[in-house]
Structure formats: structure tokens, C-alpha cells
C-alpha positions as CSV (number, residue, x, y, z in Angstrom):
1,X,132.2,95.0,106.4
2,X,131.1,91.9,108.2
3,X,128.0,92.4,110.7
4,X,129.2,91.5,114.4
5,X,127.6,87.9,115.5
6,X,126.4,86.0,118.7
7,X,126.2,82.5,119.3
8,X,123.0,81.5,121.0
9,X,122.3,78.0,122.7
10,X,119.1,77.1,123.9
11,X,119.5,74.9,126.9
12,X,116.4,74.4,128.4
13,X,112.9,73.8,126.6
14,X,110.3,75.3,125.2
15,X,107.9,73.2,126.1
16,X,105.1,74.6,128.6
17,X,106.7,78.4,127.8
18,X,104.3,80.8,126.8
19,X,103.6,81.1,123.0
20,X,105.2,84.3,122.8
21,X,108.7,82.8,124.3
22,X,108.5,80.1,122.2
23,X,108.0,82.2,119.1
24,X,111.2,84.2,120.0
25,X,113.7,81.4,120.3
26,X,111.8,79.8,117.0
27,X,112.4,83.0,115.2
28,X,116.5,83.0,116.2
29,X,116.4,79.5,114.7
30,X,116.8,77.1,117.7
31,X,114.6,73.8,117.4
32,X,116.2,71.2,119.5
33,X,117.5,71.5,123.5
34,X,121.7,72.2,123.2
35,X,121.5,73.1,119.6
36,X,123.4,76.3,118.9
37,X,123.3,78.9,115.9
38,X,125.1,82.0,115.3
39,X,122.6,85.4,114.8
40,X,123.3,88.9,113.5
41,X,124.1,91.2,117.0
42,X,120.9,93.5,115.7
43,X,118.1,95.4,118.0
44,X,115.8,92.6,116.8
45,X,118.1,89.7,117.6
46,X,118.7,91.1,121.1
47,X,115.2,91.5,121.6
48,X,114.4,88.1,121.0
49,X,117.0,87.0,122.9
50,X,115.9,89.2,125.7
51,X,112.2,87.9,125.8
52,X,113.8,83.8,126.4
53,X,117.3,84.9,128.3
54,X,116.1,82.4,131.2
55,X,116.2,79.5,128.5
56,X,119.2,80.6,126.4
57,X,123.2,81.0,126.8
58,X,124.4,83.9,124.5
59,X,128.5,84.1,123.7
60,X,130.3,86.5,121.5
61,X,131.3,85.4,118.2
């Protein structure tokens, strides 16, 4: 059984974000403005995604 996924894009910046935002979208793997990576659909992931959702784009998939 394969675990459900999400494709997250960051499209804005980190920088000037507070350190606690920045950790979250470092911890889901995103470096780089536009750069997109596919996550696990867990509590944690959604949480992360959550704390940054005005600097991310989320899809299904």
C-alpha cells in the first residue's frame, strides 16, 4: 500500500519570515523559490505546510 502524496511548491521566499516559518518549509524539503517536491499527506506534513500556507501552493498527487 502506497502512502497518499502532495506536491508542494514554494513560491514566494523565505527570506525576512520568521525562523519558525522558515524551518517548516526547510523541513518539507524546499530550498529554492518555484522548486517543487512531492511529501507524504501525514499530520506532520500538513502541519508544516499549515505554519507557511501564505508562501506555498499545495496540489494533490
Amino acid at each position: 500500500m502506497s502512502a497518499k502524496q502532495v506536491k508542494v511548491t514554494l513560491k514566494k521566499s523565505i527570506h525576512g519570515q520568521l525562523a519558525n516559518i522558515a524551518q517548516s518549509v526547510r523541513g518539507l524539503g524546499l530550498r529554492k523559490r518555484h522548486q517543487t517536491v512531492s511529501v507524504g499527506d501525514t499530520p506532520e506534513n500538513r502541519g508544516l505546510i499549515r505554519k507557511a500556507r501564505h508562501l506555498l501552493s499545495v496540489s494533490e498527487g
